[in-house]
C-alpha positions in Angstrom: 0.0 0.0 0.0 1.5 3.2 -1.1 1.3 6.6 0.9 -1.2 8.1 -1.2 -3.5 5.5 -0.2 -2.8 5.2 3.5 -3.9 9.1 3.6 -7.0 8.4 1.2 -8.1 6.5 5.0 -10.2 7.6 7.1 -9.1 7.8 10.7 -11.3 4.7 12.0 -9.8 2.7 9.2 -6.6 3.5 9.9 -7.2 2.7 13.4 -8.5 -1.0 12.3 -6.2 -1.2 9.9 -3.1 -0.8 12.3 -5.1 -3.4 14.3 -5.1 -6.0 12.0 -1.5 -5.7 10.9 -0.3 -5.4 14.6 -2.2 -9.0 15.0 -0.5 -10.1 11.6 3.2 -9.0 12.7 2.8 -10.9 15.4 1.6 -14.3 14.2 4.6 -13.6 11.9 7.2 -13.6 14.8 5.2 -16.2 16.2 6.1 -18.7 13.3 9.4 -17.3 12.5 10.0 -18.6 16.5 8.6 -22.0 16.2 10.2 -22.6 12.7 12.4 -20.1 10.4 9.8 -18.5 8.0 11.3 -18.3 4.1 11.3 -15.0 4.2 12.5 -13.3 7.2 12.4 -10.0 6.0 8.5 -9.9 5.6 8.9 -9.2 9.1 10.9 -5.9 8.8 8.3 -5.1 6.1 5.6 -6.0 8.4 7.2 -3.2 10.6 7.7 -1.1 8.6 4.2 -1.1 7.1 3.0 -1.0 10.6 4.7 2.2 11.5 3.7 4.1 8.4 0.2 3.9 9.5 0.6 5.0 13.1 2.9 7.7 11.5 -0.4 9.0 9.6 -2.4 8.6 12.4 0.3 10.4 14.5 0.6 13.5 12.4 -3.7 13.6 11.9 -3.7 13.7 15.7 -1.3 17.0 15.6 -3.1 18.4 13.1 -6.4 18.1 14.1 -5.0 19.5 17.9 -3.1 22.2 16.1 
């Protein structure tokens, strides 16, 4: 998911969003702990992805406060 369509969100489905790929990130540890995933860096880009939306969420929150 690009940038331009995590701001095209609305708030509550970022907030669900994050949710569900906070719950997906960890079932991905989860495995990698009981038995090396293929790809272990679908975790950093689980991360990653996961901080870009509370980053948008983040900077909504200071805007709508400013």
């Amino acid at each position: 998911m690009k940038n331009s369509e995590i701001k095209e969100l609305t708030t509550a489905e970022l907030v669900e969003r994050i949710a569900v790929e906070k719950a997906d990130l960890a079932k991905l540890k989860m495995n990698h702990i009981i038995s090396p995933i293929e790809n272990p860096l679908l975790i950093r880009k689980a991360r990653k992805f996961v901080a870009r939306l509370v980053t948008e969420l983040s900077s909504r929150k200071v805007k709508h406060n400013a």
